[in-house]
C-alpha positions in Angstrom: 144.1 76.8 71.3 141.2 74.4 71.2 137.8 75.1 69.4 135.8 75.7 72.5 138.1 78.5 73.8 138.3 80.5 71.0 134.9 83.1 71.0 133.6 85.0 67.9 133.7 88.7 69.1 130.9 90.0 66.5 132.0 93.7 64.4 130.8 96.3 67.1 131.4 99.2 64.6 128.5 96.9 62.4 126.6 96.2 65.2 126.8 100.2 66.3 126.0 101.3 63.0 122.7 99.0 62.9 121.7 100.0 65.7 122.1 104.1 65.4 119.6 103.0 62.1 116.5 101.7 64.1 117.4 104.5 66.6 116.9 106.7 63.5 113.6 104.8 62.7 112.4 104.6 65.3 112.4 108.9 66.0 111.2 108.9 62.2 108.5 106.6 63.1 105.9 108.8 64.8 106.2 111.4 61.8 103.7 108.7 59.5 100.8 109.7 61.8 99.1 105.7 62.4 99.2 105.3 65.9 98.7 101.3 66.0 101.8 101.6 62.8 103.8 103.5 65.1 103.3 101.6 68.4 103.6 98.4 66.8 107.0 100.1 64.9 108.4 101.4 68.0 108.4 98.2 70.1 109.5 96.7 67.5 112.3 98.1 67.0 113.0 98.2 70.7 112.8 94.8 71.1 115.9 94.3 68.1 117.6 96.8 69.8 117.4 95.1 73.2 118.5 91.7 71.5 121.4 93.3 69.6 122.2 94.3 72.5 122.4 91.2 74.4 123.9 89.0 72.5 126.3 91.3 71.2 127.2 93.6 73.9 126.3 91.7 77.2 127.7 88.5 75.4 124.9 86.2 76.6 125.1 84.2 73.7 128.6 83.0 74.8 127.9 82.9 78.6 126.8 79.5 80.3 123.2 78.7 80.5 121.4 79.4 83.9 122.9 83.1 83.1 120.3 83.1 80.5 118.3 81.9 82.5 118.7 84.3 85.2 118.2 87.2 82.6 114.8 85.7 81.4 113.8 85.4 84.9 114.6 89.1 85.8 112.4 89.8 82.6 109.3 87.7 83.3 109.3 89.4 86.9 109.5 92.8 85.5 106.8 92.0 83.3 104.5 90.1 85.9 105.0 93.7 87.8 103.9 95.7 85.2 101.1 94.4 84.5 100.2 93.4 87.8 100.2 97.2 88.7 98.9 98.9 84.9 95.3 98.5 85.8 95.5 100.2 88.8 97.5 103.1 87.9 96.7 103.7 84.4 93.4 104.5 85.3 91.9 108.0 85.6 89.2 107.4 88.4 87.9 104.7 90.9 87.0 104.3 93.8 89.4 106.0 96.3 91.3 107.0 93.5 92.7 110.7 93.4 94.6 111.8 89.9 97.4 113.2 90.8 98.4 117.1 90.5 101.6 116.9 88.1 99.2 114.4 85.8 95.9 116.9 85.7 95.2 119.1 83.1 96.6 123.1 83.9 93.5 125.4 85.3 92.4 127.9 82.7 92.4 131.4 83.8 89.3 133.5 83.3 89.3 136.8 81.4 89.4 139.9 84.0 90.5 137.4 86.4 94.6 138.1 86.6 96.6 138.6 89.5 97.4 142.0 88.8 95.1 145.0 88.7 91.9 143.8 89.1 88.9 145.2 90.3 89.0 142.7 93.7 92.5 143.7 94.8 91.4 147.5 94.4 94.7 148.7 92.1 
């Protein structure tokens, strides 16, 4: 068996076990209280995890060029579409801009104003 055939397979169970401890960080993260710490921590981490993941799982260090190619390519577009579309629908007004119902804040009820029993209904 020549050089060039033979692939490394890397220690999964290693590679599993790093992983489960940024996944562990990561949900410990947000229990510091920074929120630039935190953000900056999470994707962070995220971005390790999505490499380990790669190039250990998805074997795209072993594959032939263009394919990572073709995976950065994938990437830049979703990128280009998310921030193409963040300033719009991030936002919370504009013009011609309704927020939506699921994403507004619940209406407060007023005292003496329940369903049941009051004075308008006549029970």
């Amino acid at each position: 068996m020549s050089e060039a055939a033979h692939v490394h397979h890397p220690n999964y169970v290693k590679v599993w076990g790093i992983l489960i401890v940024l996944l562990v960080l990561s949900v410990l993260g947000p229990e510091i209280g920074i929120k630039w710490v935190t953000l900056i921590a999470a994707f962070g981490i995220a971005v390790v995890k999505a490499y380990l993941v790669a190039k250990n799982f998805m074997h795209l260090n072993v594959e032939k060029r263009y394919v990572v190619y073709l995976f950065l390519t994938a990437l830049a577009f979703m990128a280009l579409f998310f921030f193409g579309v963040a300033p719009d629908v991030m936002q919370g007004s504009g013009t011609n801009w309704e927020k939506p119902g699921w994403d507004a804040p619940a209406p407060v009820a007023e005292p003496g104003h329940g369903e049941h029993g009051t004075a308008e209904s006549g029970h």
